[in-house]
N, C-alpha and C positions, 0 to 999 in steps of 0.2 A: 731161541732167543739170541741176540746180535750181542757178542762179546766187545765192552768198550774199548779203545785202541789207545795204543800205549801214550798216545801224541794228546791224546781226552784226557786222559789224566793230568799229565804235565800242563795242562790248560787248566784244568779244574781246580790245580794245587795252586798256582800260580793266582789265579782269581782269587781264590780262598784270600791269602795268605795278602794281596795285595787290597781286597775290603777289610780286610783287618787292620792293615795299617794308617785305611784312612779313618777309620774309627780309632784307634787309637791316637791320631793327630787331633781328632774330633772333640777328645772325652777331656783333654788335658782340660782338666783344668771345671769347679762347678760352679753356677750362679743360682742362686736362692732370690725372694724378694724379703724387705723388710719396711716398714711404716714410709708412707709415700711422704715427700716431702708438702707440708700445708695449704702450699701454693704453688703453681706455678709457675716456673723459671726458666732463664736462659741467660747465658753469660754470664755465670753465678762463679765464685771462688769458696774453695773451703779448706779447712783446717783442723788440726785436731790441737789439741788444749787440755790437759788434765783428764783425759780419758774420753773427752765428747768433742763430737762433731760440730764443726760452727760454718752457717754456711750465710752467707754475704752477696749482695750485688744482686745486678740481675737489671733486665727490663723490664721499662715499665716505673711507675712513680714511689715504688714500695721501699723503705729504706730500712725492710726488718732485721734484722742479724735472726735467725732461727738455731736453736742450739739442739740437739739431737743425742737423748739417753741410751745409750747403747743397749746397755744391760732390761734400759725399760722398754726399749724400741719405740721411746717418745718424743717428740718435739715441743718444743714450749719459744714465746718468745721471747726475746732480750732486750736492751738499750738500742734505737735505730740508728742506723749511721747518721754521722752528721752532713751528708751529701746523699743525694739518690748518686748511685756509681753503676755500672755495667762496665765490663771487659775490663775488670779489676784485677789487685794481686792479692793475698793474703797470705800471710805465716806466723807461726807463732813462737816466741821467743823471751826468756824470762817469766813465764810464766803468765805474758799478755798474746794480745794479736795484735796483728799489725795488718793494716790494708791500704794498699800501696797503689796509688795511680789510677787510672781508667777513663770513662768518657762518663760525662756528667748528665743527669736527667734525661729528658727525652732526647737531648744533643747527642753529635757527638764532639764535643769538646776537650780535650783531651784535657787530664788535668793531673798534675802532680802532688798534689794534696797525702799528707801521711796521718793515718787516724791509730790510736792504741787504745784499744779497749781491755780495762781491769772484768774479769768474771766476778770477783768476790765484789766489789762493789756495784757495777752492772753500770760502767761509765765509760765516757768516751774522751780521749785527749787528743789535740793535734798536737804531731812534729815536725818535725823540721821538713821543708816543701825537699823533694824529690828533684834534681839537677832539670830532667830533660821531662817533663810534663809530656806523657803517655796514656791510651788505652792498647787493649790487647796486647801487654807485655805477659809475661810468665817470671815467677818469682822461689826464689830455692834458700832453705840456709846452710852458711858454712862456717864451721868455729863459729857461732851466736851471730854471725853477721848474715844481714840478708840481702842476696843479690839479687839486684829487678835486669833481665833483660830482652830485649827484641821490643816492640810496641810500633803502634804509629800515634803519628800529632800531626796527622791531616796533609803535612808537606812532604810526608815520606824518607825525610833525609835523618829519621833517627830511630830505621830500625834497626840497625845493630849496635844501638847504645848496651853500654853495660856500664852500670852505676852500685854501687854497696854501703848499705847503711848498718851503722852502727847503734843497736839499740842503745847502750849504756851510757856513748859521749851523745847520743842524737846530734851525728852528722853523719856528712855521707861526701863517697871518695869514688872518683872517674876511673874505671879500671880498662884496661885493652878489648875491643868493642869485638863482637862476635865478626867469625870469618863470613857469614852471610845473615844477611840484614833482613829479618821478617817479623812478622807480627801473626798472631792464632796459635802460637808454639805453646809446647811444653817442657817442662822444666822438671829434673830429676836429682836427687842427688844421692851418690851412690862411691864407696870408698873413697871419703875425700878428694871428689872429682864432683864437676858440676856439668849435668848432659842437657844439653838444648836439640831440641826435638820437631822437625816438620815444621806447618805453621806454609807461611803466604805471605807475597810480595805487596802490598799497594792496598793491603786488606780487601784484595780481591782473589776470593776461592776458586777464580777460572786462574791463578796464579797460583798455585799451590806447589810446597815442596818436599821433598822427602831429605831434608838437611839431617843431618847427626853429628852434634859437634862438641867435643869434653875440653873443659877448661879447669886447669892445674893451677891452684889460688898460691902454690908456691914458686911457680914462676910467671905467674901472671899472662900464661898463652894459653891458644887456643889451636886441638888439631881436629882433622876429619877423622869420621867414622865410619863404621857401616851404616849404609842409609835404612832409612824406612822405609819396608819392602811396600808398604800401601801409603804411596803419596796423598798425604792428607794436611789439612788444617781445621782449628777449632776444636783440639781433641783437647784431652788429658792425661797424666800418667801418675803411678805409685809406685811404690818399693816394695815387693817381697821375696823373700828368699834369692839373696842378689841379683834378683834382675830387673830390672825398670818394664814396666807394662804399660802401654799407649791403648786408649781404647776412645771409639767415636771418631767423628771428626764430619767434615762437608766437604764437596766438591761441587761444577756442575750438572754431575746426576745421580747427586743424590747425598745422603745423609749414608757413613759407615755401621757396622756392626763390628764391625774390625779389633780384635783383641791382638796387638800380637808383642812378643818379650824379648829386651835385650841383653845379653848376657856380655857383660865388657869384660870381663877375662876371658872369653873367645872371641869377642870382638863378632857375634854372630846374633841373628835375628832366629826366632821360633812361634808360628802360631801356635795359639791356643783357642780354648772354647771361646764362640762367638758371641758378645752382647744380646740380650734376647732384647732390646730395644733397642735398635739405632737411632744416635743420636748426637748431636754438635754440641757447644759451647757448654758441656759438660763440666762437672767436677768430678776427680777421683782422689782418696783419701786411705791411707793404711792403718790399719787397729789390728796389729800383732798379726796373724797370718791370712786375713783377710782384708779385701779392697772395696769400697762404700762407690760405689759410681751413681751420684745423685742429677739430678735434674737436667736438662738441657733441650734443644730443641730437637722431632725427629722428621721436617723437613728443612733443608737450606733455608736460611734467612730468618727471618723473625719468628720464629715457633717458639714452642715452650712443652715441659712437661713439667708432673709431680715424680719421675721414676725413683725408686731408691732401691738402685741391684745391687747386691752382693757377691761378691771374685773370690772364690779360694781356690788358687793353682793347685 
């Protein structure tokens, strides 16, 4: 019998030891499913409010707000907006929502329109109209105030708006506009910092960026970051255990699976376990150490799904 040589080994171990570690790059991180969203969507925003999910917008003529029971893994529906909206914002703050901007009906019209919906009474209020009339902006809160930034309104010359409304006075204040100006981004926010993320010039995903930009609400600027290692737009991101998580997004060729996490106190990017559904114009949403990634489309352009995955790093 042929004795193995000493050079077999050190190959064998080396193999070993190097599938192991793409399995462990592989495993970070598990996704479960949970109750499909009712209908299907795309361009949808969501929020969380008192414990549940609230998901908004979308294409198509449906103006449902669908609120989502965690504990019961249910949906049920709510007050409809007072606008069909697609490539909206929402947040929630004071214990209402807030949904911020978008493109109106089967348009795309951009429109600045500010709606606040009460849970306890299942109602809807306009505020104060938004400065720069937007779709495809990305929307974050800081100190109770919510910032809308990036979008487009058709002429392009107002994607690197940045505008912040104040629930309490219902106004709203012009603040130092992003260092690059795009629209499909997302929005994070994470130690008193506000992180804008990817996203596309002219709302055209053959223009896609891997931007990463943090803006300090106490001196009112903006600097560069590590980029996103997978240049995408149309994605979404959440908060757990300090790091900001981007998942989904388009290009064109094709729709991402792409999970991967920013760590801003190294200022460094790490994949994680991949989306078992790619897919665009997605929402993502955090409930304590798990991430809700609901609905969106999983080929470029007008698709739609019912998904509702679950992200626990």
């Amino acid at each position: 019998m042929k004795t193995p040589s000493k050079n077999s080994f050190v190959v064998s171990f080396f193999l070993f030891f190097f599938t192991l570690s793409i399995c462990l790059v592989q495993a970070q991180g598990r996704w479960t499913r949970s109750a499909p969203l009712p209908e299907k969507r795309s361009e949808v925003a969501a929020a969380v409010l008192n414990g549940k999910i609230y998901v908004a917008g979308g294409f198509g003529v449906t103006q449902i707000l669908w609120e989502y029971n965690i504990g019961a893994n249910r949906w049920r529906k709510r007050a409809p907006l007072p606008l069909p909206l697609h490539h909206t914002g929402i947040a929630s703050a004071g214990g209402k929502l807030y949904v911020i901007g978008g493109f109106s009906g089967h348009e795309w019209d951009p429109v600045g329109n500010v709606f606040a919906y009460d849970p306890v009474r299942d109602r809807w209020q306009e505020r104060a109209m938004m400065p720069t009339a937007r779709g495809g902006l990305a929307v974050g809160i800081l100190d109770g105030k919510i910032h809308a930034v990036g979008g487009l309104d058709l002429g392009g010359d107002k994607a690197n708006a940045h505008e912040v409304y104040d629930p309490i006075t219902d106004k709203w204040m012009i603040l130092t506009p992003m260092v690059t100006g795009r629209d499909h981004l997302a929005v994070a926010i994470l130690g008193g910092r506000l992180y804008a993320i990817g996203g596309r010039r002219e709302g055209d995903f053959g223009l896609n960026l891997n931007a990463n930009e943090e803006y300090d609400p106490k001196t009112d600027t903006w600097r560069r970051r590590a980029p996103l290692p997978t240049t995408r737009s149309g994605i979404a991101a959440a908060v757990v255990g300090g790091r900001i998580f981007v998942f989904g997004g388009e290009s064109t060729s094709g729709t991402f699976r792409e999970n991967e996490a920013y760590d801003p106190a190294k200022d460094a990017w790490a994949p994680y376990a991949p989306m078992p559904t790619a897919r665009h114009g997605l929402a993502a949403v955090a409930v304590g150490d798990s991430i809700f990634v609901i609905a969106g489309g999983p080929v470029p352009g007008g698709s739609d799904s019912d998904k509702n995955e679950v992200f626990s790093p």
